[in-house]
C-alpha positions in Angstrom: 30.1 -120.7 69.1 27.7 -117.8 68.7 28.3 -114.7 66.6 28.2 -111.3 68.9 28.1 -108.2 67.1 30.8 -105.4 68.8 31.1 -101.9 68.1 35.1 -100.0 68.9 34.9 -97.4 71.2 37.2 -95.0 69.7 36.0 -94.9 65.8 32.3 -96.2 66.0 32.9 -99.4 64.0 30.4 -102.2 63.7 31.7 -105.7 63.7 30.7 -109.0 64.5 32.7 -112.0 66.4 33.0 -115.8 66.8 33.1 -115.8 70.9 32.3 -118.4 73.7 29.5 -117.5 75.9 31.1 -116.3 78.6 34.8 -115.4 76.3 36.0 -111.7 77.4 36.3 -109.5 74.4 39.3 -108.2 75.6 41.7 -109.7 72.9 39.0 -108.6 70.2 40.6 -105.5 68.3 38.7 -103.4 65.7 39.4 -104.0 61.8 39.2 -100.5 61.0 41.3 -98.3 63.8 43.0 -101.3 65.5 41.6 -100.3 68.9 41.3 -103.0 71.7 38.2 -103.4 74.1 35.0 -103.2 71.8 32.1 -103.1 73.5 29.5 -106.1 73.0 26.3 -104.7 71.6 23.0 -106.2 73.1 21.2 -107.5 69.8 18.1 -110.3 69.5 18.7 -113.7 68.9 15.9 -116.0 67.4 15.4 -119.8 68.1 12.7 -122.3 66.7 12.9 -123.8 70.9 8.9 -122.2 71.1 7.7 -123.6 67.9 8.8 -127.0 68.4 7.4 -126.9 71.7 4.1 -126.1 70.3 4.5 -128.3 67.8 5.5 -130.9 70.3 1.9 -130.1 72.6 -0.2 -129.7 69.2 0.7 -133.4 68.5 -0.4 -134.5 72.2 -3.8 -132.7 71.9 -4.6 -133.6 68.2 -2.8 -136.5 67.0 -5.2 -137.1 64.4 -4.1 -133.6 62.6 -0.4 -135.1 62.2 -1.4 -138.1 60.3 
C-alpha cells in the first residue's frame, strides 16, 4: 500500500497514511485536532521503472559493456 501524505482542514496538520489507491480518506481523522476529511496533498513519488529500462536497452545495444 502506498504512503499519501494528508493535511486536516481545520488545524493545518501534516500527516502521512497507509491507503489503497483508490481508498477514500474519509475515515482518516487528524492526530492532532481529531478532525475527519483531511485533504490528500499531491506530493512526487520516485521509481527506479526508467533506469531499469535504460538499463534493460543499454544491455541490447552494448552487450559487451555488461560483461
Amino acid at each position: 500500500m502506498p504512503l499519501y501524505d494528508f493535511e486536516c482542514r481545520e488545524c493545518g496538520h501534516k500527516f502521512e497514511a497507509f491507503r489503497k489507491m483508490r481508498e477514500a480518506a474519509d475515515d482518516l481523522t487528524c492526530p492532532e485536532c481529531g478532525a475527519g476529511n483531511p485533504q490528500k496533498l499531491v506530493t512526487a513519488f520516485q521509481t527506479n521503472a526508467w533506469s531499469s529500462f535504460l538499463d534493460a536497452m543499454e544491455k541490447r545495444v552494448n552487450p559487451q559493456k555488461f560483461k
